[in-house]
C-alpha positions in Angstrom: -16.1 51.6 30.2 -15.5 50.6 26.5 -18.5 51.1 24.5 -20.2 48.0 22.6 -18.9 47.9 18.8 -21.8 49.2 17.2 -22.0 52.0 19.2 -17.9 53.4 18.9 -17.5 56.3 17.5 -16.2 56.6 14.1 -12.5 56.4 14.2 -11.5 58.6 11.2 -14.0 60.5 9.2 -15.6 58.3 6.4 -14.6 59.2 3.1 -17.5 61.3 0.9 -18.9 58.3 -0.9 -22.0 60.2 -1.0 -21.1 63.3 -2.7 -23.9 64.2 -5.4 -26.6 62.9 -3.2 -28.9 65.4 -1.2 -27.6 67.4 1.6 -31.0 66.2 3.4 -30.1 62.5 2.6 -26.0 62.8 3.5 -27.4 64.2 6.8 -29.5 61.1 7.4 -26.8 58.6 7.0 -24.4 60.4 9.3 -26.7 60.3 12.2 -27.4 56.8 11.3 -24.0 55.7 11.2 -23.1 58.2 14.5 -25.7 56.6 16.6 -24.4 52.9 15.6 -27.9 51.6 13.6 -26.8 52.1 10.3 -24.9 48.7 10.1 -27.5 46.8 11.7 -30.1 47.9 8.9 -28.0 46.6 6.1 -27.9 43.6 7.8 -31.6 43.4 8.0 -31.8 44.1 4.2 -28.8 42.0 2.7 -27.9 38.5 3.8 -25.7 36.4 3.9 -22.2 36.8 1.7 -22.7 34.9 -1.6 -20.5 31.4 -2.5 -18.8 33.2 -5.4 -14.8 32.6 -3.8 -12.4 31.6 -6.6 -11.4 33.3 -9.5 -12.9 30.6 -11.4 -16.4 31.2 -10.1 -16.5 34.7 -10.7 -15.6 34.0 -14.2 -18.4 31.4 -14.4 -20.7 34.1 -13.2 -19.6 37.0 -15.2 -20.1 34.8 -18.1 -23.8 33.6 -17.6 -24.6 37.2 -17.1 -23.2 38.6 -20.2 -24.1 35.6 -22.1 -27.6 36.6 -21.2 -27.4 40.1 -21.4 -24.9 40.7 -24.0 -23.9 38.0 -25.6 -22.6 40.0 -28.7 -20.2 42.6 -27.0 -16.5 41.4 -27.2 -15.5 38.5 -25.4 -13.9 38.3 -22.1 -10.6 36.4 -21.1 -10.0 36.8 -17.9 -12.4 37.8 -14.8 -10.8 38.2 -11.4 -10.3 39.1 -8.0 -7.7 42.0 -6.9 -7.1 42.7 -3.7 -4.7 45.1 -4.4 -7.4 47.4 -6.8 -9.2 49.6 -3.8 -6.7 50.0 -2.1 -4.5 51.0 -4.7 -6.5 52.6 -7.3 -9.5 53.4 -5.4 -11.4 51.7 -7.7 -14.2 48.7 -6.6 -13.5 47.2 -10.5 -12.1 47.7 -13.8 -12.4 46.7 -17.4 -9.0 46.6 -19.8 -8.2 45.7 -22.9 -4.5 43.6 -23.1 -3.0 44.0 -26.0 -0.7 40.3 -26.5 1.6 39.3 -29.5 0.5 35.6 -31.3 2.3 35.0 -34.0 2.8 38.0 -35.7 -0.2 39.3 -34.8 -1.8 41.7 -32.2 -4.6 40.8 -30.2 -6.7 42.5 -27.9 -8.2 40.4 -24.9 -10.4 42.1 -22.5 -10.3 41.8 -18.8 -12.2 42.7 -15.8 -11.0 42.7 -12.2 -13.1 42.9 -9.2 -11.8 44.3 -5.8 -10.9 41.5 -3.7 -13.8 43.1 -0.9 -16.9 41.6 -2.7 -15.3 38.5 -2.3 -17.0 38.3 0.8 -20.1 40.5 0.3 -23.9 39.4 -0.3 -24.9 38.5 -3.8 -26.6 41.7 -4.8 -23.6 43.7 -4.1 -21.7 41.5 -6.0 -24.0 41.5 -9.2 -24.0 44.7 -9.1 -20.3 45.9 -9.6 -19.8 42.9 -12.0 -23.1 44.5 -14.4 -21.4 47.7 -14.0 -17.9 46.2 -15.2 -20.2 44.2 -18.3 -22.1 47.5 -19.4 -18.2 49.3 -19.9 -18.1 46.4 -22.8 -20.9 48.7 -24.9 -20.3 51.7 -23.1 -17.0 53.8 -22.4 -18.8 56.6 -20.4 -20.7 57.0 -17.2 -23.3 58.6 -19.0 -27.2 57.9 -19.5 -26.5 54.7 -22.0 -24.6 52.8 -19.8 -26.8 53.6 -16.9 -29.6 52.6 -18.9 -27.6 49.3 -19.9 -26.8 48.5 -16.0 -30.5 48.9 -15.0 -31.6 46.6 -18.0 -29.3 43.8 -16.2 -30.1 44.5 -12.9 -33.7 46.5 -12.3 -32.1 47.6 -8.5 -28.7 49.0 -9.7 -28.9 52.1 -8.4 -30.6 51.1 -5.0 -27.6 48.4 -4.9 -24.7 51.5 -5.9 -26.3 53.5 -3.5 -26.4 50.9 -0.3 -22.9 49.6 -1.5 -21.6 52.9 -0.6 -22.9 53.1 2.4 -21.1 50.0 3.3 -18.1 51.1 2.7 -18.8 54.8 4.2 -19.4 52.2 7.8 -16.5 49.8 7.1 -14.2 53.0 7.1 -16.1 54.5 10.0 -15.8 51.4 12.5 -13.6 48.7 10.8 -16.1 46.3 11.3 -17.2 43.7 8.8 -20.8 43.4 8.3 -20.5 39.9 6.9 -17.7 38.0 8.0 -17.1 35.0 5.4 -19.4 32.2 6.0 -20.0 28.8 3.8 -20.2 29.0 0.5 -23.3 29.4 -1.4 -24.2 28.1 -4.5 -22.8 30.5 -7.5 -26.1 29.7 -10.1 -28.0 30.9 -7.2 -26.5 34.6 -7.0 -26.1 34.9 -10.8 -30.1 34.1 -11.2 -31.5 36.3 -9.0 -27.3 55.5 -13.0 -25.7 60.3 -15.3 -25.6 60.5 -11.2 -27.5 57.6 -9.8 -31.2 58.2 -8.8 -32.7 58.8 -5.9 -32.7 55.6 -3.5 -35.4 54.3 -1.6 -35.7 55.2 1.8 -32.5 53.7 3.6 -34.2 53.7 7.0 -35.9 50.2 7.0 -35.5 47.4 4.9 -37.3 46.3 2.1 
């Protein structure tokens, strides 16, 4: 008899995402995600995927955050998708600067892209990697600044890292999406609403 889809055993073994986190709390997410539950809780705590499709409305949305949070860092000329950038850099976003010829000058635009998986994820989780691609426009390094610059934007950054890995530490482990794309949502609404990242809350019940 084939078991019911939360409860299937992992197929291949989830990559670390925890790695730096506390033996004691790495042990509590396996059996979580071994017994089938840990899915379900995530649902329970995040809802539905946010309205934030196009490349368009991700720009809109990167730019009301920066213009409120750092409206003096360099500008931004492009903001995008890629659905190519996890899987082929292992990377959930990145920042660049593009160096184009005008004239006979050199210009530097910058440019962030955004994996192509929080297209369909719930607000937080997008806000999250997009004020985490913003703080690399004052701050190179993962280092105390620029987790003290995420946390200014977004007070639950490191609760939001944290959780966001375990979504992808069950997507790899069952294949299953946790929210499958639903209606949009309005964009205004999800824009409104670190070092090693702290300890989270407790993972196992929901806010």
């Amino acid at each position: 008899m084939t078991a019911p889809p939360s409860r299937l055993a992992p197929r291949l073994p989830p990559s670390n995402h925890l790695a730096g986190y506390a033996a004691d709390l790495q042990a509590q997410v396996q059996d979580q995600l071994a017994k089938g539950t840990l899915g379900a809780r995530l649902q329970r705590r995040y809802a539905e995927p946010h309205g934030v499709r196009t490349d368009g409305m991700l720009y809109d949305y990167t730019m009301a955050l920066k213009n409120r949070h750092l409206r003096n860092a360099e500008p931004l000329s492009k903001v995008v998708y890629d659905n190519r950038l996890h899987v082929i850099r292992n990377a959930l976003g990145t920042h660049t600067t593009v160096s184009r010829v005008q004239g006979n000058k050199l210009k530097a635009k910058r440019e962030i892209r955004i994996a192509g998986l929080f297209r369909t994820l719930p607000a937080e989780f997008l806000k999250m990697i997009v004020v985490h691609e913003l703080a690399h426009l004052k701050e190179r390094d993962h280092d105390k600044a620029f987790y003290a610059l995420c946390t200014h934007m977004e007070p639950g950054y490191h609760q939001l890292e944290f959780d966001l890995r375990l979504c992808l530490m069950h997507a790899e482990a069952t294949g299953q999406a946790l929210w499958p794309a639903a209606g949009a949502a309005p964009a205004a609404a999800a824009a409104s609403s670190e070092s090693r990242p702290e300890a989270p809350r407790d993972i196992t019940s929901p806010p």
